[in-house]
N, C-alpha and C positions, 0 to 999 in steps of 0.2 A: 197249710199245715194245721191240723186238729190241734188244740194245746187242752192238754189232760189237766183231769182236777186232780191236787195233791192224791195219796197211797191212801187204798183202800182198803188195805187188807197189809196189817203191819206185824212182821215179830219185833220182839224188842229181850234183843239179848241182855240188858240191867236194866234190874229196878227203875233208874233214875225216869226213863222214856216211861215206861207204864204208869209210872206214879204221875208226871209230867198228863201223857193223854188221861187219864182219871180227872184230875183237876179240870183239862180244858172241855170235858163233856164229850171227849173222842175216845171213851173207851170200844165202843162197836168196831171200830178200826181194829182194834187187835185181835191176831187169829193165836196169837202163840205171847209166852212170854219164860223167863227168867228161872227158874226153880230157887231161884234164891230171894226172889219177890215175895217183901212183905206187906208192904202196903202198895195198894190196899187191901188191906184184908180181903175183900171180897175177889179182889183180883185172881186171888190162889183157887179160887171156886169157882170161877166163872170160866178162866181161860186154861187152854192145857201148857201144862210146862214143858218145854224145849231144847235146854240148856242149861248148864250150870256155867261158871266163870268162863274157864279157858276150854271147856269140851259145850259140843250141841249134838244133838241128835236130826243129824242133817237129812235122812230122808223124811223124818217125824215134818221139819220146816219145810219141804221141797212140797210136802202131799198136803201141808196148807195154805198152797198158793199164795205165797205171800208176793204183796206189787215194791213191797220194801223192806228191808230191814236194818235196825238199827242197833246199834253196836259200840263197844266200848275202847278206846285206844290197841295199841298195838299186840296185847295180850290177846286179844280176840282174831288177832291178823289171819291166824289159820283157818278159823272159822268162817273170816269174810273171806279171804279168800278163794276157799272151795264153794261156797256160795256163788261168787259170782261166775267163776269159772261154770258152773251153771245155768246162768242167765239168769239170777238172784241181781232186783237192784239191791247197792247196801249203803246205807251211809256211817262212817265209825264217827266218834264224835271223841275228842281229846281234852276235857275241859279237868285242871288242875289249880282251880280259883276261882272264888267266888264270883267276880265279877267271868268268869269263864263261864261256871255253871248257867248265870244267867244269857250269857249266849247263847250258848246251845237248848237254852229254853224257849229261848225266843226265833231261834232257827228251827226247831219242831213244831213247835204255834205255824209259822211262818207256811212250812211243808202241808199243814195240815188244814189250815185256812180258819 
């Protein structure tokens, strides 16, 4: 069995993921991001917007081949949802504390190598 390198090609339906890959030097990974994405600032210029909180623009994410997406608690569930029903991989991530935030920081590090 081939074992793939981490997602190439990532949307990131909240800020938290975009600003996250910015920091770790993996911005080129993202094809899509947030429309509520503010930092980093560049971020709003460089990639196209996708989604707002609880709506996305699912054929917008489908035509950017995305090998992942990432996503926010159960508010977003519709959205991952119809995504995967697509054959969209998605990870939602639930983090509600500090020390959670740092989890799921370290689990996008993690995915992303």
């Amino acid at each position: 069995m081939k074992i793939l390198p981490g997602p190439v090609r990532i949307v990131c339906l909240t800020e938290e993921t975009t600003e996250w890959l910015y920091l770790l030097g993996e911005e080129a990974r993202i094809v899509g991001i947030s429309g509520y994405t503010v930092r980093p600032r560049r971020a709003r210029e460089e990639k196209p917007k996708v989604s707002a909180f609880i709506s996305a623009k699912i054929d917008k994410i489908l035509a950017l081949e995305p090998d992942c997406v990432f996503g926010f608690s159960d508010l977003q569930a519709d959205i991952a949802s119809e995504l995967i029903r697509k054959g969209v991989q998605v990870t939602v991530f639930n983090q509600r504390s500090v020390d959670e935030i740092f989890s799921v920081l370290y689990q996008v590090a993690a995915m992303v190598g």
